[in-house]
N, C-alpha and C positions, 0 to 999 in steps of 0.2 A: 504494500500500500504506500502510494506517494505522502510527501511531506504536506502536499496541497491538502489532500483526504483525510489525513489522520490529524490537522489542526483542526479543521471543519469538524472531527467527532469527535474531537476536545472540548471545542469550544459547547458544540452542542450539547452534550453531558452538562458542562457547568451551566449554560443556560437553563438547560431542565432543571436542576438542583437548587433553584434560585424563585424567589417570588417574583410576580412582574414587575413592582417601584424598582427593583435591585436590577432587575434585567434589562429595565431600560437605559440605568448607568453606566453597564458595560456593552451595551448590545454595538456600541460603534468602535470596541476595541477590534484591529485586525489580527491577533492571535490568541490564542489560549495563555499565552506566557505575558501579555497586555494584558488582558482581564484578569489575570490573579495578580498582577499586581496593584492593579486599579483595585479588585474586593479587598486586597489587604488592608490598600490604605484605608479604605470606605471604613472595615471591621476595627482597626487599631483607633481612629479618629472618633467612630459611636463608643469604645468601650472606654476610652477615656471619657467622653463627657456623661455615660453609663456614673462612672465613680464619681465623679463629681454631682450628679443629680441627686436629690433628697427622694423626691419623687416625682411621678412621670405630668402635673400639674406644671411646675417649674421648668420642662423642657422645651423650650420654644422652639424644636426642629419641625419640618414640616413633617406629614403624617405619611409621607414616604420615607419614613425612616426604617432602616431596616430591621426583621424580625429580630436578628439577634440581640436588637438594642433594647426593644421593647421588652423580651424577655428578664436583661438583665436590670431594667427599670424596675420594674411589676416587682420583682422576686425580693426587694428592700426590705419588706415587710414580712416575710416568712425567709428560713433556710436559706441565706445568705450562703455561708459554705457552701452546701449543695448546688449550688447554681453557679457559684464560681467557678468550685469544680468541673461542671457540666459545659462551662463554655470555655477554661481549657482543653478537658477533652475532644468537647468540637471540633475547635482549632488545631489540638493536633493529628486532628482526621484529615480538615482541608490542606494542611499540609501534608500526609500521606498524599493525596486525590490529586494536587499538583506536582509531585514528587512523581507519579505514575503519567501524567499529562507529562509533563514535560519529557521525560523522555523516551515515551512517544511521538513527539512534537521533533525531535533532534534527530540528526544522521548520525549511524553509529559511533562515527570516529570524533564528534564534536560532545556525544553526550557522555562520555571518559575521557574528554580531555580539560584542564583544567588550568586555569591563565590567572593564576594570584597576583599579577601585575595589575597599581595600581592604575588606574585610568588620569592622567593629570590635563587640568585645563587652565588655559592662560587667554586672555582676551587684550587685546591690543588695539593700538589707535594706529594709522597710518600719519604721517606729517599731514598737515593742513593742504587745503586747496582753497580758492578762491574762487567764485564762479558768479557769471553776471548773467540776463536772461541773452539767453544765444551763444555764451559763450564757454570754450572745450578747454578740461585737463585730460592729459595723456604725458602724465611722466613716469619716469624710472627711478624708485628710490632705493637706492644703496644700503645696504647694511640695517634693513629696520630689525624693529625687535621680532624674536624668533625663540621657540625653547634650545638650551645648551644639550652637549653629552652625548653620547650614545645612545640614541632612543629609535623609536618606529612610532613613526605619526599614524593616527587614529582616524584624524579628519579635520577640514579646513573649512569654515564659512564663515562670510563674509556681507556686509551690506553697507549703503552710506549714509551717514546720520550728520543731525546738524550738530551745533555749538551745544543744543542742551542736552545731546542724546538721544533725538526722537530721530526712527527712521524715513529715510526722506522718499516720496514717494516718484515712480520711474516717470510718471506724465508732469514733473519739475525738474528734476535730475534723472537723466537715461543712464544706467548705466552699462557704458559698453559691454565694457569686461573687464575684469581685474586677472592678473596672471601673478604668479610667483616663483620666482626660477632662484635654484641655489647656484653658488661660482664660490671657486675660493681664490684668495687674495694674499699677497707675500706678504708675513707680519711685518708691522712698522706704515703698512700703505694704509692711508684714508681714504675712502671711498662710499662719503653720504648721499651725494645725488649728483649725476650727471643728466642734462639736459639731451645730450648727445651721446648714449650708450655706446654707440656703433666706433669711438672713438677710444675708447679704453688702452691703457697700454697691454701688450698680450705679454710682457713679462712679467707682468704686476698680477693678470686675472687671468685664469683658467675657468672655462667656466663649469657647470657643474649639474648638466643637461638632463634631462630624464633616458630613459632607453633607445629611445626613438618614437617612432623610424625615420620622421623625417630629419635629415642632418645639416641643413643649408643655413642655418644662424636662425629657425622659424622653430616657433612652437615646442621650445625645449621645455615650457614648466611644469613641476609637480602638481600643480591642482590651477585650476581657473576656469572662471564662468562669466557671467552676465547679467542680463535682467534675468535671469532664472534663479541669481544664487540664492532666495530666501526659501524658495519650496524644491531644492533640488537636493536631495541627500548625497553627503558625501564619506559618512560613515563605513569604517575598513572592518570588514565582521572576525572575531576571533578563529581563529588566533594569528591573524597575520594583522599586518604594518609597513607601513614604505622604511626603513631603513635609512638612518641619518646620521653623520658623528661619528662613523666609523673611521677609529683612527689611521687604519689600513688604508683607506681611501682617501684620504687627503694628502696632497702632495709633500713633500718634507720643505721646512720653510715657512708654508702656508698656513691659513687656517680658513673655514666653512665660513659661508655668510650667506644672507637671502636680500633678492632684489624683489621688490611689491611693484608693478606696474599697474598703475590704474585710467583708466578710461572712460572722462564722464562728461556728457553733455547736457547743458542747462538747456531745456527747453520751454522755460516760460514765457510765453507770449510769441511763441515762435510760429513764423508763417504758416510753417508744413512740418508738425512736429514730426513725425513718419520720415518723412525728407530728413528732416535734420539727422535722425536718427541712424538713415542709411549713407551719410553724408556724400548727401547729391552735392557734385562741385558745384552748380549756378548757384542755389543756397548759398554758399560758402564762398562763393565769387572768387575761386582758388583756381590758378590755370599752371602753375608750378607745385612742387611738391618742398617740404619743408629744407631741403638743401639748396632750394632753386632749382631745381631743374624742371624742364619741361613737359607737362604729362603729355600724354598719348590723347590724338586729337578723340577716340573711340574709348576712351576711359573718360565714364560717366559721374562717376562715384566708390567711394570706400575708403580706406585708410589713408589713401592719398592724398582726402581733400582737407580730412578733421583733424589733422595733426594737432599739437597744443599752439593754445590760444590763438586757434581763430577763432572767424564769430560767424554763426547761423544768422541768418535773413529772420529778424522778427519783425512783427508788425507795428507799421507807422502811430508810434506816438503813445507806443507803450513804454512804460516803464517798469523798472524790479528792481529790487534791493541787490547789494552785491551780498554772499554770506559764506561764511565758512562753514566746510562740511568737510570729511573726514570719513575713509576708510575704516568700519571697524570689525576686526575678523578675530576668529573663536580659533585656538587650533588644541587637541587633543592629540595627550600622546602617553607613550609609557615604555618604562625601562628599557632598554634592549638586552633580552636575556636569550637561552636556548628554547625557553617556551614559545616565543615569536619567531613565525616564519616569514619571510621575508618578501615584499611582492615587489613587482618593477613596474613603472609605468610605461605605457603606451599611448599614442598619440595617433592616429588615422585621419586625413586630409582626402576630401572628396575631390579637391586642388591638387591631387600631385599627379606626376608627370610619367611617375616610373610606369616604360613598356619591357613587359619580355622580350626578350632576345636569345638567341642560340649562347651566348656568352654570359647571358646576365645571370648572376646568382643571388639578386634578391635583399642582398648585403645595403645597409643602411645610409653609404654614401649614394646612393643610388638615385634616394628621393627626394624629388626637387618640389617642394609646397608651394603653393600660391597664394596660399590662404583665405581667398576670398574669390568670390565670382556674381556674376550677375544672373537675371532672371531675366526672360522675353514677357511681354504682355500675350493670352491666347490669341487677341486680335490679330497681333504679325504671325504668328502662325497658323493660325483658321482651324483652332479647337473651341469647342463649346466651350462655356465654364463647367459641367460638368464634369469635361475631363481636362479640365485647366491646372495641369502638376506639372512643375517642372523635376524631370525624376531624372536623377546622373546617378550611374553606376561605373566603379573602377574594380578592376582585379589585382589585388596585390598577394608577392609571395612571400609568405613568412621566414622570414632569417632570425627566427625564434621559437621557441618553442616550451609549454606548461600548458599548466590550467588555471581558464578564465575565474577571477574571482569576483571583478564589478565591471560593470559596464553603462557609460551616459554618452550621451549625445551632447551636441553643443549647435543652436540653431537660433538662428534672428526671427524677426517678425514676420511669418510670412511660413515660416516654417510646418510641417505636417508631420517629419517623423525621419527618423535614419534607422536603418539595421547593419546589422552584421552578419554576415549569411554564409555558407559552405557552397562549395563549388556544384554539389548537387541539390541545395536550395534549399538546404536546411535552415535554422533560424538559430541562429547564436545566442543573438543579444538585440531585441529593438529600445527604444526610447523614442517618447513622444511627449510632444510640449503639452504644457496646461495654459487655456491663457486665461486671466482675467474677467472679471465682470463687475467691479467696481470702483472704487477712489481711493480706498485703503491703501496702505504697503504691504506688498505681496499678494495683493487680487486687484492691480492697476487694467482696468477691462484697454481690450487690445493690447495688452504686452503678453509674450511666453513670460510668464510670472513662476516656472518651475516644467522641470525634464523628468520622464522617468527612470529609472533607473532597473538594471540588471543585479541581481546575487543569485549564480547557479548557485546547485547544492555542489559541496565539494566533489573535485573529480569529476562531474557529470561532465563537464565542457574541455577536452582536452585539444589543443592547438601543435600541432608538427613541424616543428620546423623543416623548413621545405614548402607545406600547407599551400594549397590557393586560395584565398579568402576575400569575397565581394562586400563590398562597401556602398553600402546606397543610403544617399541623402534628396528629401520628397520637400517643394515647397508651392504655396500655391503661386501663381503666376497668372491671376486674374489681371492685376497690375505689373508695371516695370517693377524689381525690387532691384539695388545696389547696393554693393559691397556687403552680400548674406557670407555665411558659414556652413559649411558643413563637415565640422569636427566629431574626432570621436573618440573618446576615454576608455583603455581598457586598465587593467590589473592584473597581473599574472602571475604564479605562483609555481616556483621551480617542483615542490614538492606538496604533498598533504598532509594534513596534520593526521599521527598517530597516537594510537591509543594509551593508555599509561600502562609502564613496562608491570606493574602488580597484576595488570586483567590480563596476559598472557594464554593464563587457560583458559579465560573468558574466549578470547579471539579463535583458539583452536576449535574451544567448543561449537562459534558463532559458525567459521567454517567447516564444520560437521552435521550442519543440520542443515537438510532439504528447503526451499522456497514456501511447501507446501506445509510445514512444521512451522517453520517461522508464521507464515499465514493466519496459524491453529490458533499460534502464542497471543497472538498482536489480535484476534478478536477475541482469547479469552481475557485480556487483559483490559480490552473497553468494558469486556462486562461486566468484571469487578471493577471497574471503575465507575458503570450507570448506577452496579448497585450500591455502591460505597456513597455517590451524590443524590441517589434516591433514600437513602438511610439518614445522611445527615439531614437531607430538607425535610425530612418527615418528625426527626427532634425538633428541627427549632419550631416547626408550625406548630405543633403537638404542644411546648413548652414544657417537654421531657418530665412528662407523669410521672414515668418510673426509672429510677437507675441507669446510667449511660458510663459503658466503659469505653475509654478512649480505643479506636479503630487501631490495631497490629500493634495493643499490647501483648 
């Protein structure tokens, strides 16, 4: 039975076992492993104010409070003991009932394995920016703060807020994208912000790139997103972690550092905020690129035209304050020991260039990215809007090889969906945007406000190097779009996590027994488990008449 299957008869057992006020608290949890710990806290939160009540006159919760509270209300006036008693035993039944839930809920090799590492989190500011209505930052900041050591990062988000800390909403501030790339630097060299990255001495910085694939100075960061980063999970599931601080890998001389690029366009009162967004150069009245140079007379829009500080075309006779806002990102992480396995990242460009060849080997100097591309309207090409997608697909050969562990997508306004696909059309990994449908931060209606996201189950998703693997990015193309994206995030993991060396004859055994046994196990183990949440919900509604010994004394 899949992992999908046996949450869904997790979950369902504990909804049975539940009365409806209680089931409608948890009914929008999406696992079995969410719902117990949303009743925990429900049950820990009643039975404290349980102890503090005199009696159940004095309790001014609503009357969807759950049974067990009422029970332990009521019970003040008679056999206090016994009813305490009664609802520890309880409790140590719903902990048996998700001790069983759980793992059921987990693939073998995760539910005996075990990551005593703590989780640690640091919340940071990026340096200041200044922004006026129409007008763009896009800088590179050197050296920000970052966690030290030897660690594996957990996960990275990010969003931009003002002076007081509130976040700012994308239809005032768009945010491109923010990127984060590591480089290391010879001790003694300062290196806070450079205006002009591309200029760097190369004795001084090394940089300090992701996996790949693409190797042309494009798209080497560790984590980075867009208007998507508030609803886009970027969380690394146990027991792996991107790998950081390792002092084997840093050069002798040097030391590790992190560069923040941020990308953000003020769009208030702006003529065509869309436009602005996809920076059309007439907007931006840009006919060179930020070194001078000439663009191409058929280059419409994209990076080219919104470099830092220029200004979008807003509307005659508006005005807006100028204000400071600020980057500010979450990053998780934890020790780096033997219990953390290590993932690499990956980077996929609907933009690159690489063709097979009788010569080619697939090898990472190979790929040449573009980064960025345009969209036709269906009118110039005489499709309906029905079938108005602009759909590009590339073949690339893997010069790697593991198993897939996350997978997202990365796509502008306009966007519909990317996957990742097998040479026979299998289905890897898709991600597809969410947008918007109101004023808020993070459901700004008309922006990708969040991506989905991939986490096979371990193992399932295994990559060859050698591999041919299709990449397709889907956007709608009712309108011209410029300067869109079609990126794509993977994580990949040399190895799988193993079981702990104590269950050894656990695993012999595991491997000793037929499909059809295991099958036997796993529905006689729901049953003891309907009938262990069909027994507790029948004490607490009951108000346990008679005697209750705790479940697997």
């Amino acid at each position: 039975m899949g992992k999908a299957k046996l949450n869904a008869k997790a979950m369902h057992t504990l909804l049975c076992a539940l009365n409806d006020d209680v089931s409608k608290k948890v009914s929008s949890c999406k696992s079995a492993k969410e719902m117990w710990e949303k009743l925990e806290k429900l049950y820990k939160k009643e039975e404290m104010k349980c102890a503090k009540v005199d009696d159940k006159s004095a309790y001014e919760e609503p009357e969807s409070t759950i049974k067990a509270c009422e029970i332990c209300c009521q019970s003040r006036e008679s056999s206090v003991p016994d009813k305490t008693q009664e609802m520890e035993n309880s409790k140590q039944g719903w902990l048996l009932l998700v001790e069983i839930l759980l793992i059921l809920n987990l693939p073998y090799s995760l539910a005996f394995w075990g990551n005593e590492n703590k989780i640690n989190t640091a919340v940071f500011l990026s340096p200041k920016f200044v922004l006026g209505p129409g007008s763009v930052e896009n800088r590179f900041y050197y050296n920000v703060d970052f966690p030290k050591g030897h660690i594996a990062l957990k996960s990275f988000n990010a969003e931009v807020i003002d002076e007081a800390g509130n976040p700012v909403p994308l239809h005032e501030t768009y945010l491109h994208h923010w990127v984060v790339d590591r480089y290391f630097v010879r001790k003694g060299v300062e290196i806070s912000e450079f205006d002009d990255h591309a200029r760097l001495n190369s004795s001084d910085y090394i940089s300090g790139r992701n996996s790949g694939i693409c190797q042309d100075g494009s798209i080497g960061q560790f984590f980075g997103l867009g208007s998507e980063t508030r609803k886009t999970a970027t969380h690394i599931p146990d027991p792996y972690g991107i790998e950081i601080g390792n002092p084997a890998e840093i050069p002798s001389g040097f030391e590790e550092q992190w560069m923040l690029n941020v990308h953000a366009i003020d769009t208030r009162g702006a003529e065509d905020k869309l436009g602005c967004t996809e920076c059309r150069c007439d907007l931006y009245n840009v006919t060179v690129d930020e070194y001078g140079r000439p663009l191409r007379p058929d280059y419409k829009g994209g990076l080219l035209c919104c470099y830092d500080r220029t200004q979008c075309k807003v509307k005659q006779g508006f005005e807006g304050v100028r204000r400071t806002l600020y980057l500010r990102y979450t990053v998780k992480w934890v020790d780096m020991d033997s219990s953390v396995l290590p993932v690499k990242v990956y980077i996929f460009d609907i933009t690159d260039t690489w063709k097979r060849t009788r010569t080619s080997t697939g090898i990472n100097v190979e790929h040449h990215c573009k980064v960025e591309y345009d969209t036709e309207p269906c009118r110039e090409t005489g499709l309906s809007d029905d079938g108005c997608i602009d759909s590009r697909r590339i073949s690339l050969d893997m010069p790697f090889g593991g198993y897939l562990i996350y997978g997202v997508a990365h796509q502008h306004s306009g966007g519909t969906g990317s996957a990742l696909y097998r040479e026979d059309g299998q289905v890897m990994c898709s991600s597809f945007p969410t947008y918007g449908d109101g004023e808020e931060p993070g459901n700004e209606a008309g922006y990708i406000v969040g991506m989905t996201t991939c986490y096979p189950q371990p193992g399932a998703i295994e990559i060859s190097r050698g591999e041919t693997l299709i990449l397709e990015s889907n956007y709608s193309s009712i309108r011209h779009h410029t300067g869109v994206m079609g990126l794509f995030y993977i994580l990949v993991a040399d190895q799988l996590p193993k079981p702990m060396h104590t269950l050894h004859t656990v695993n012999q055994i595991q491997d000793s027994i037929t499909p059809l046994a295991i099958l036997g196990v796993v529905v006689a183990m729901i049953g003891v488990v309907a009938v262990i949440a069909v027994a507790i919900h029948y004490r607490f509604k009951c108000g346990g008449e008679d005697g209750y010994e705790a479940i697997g004394m």
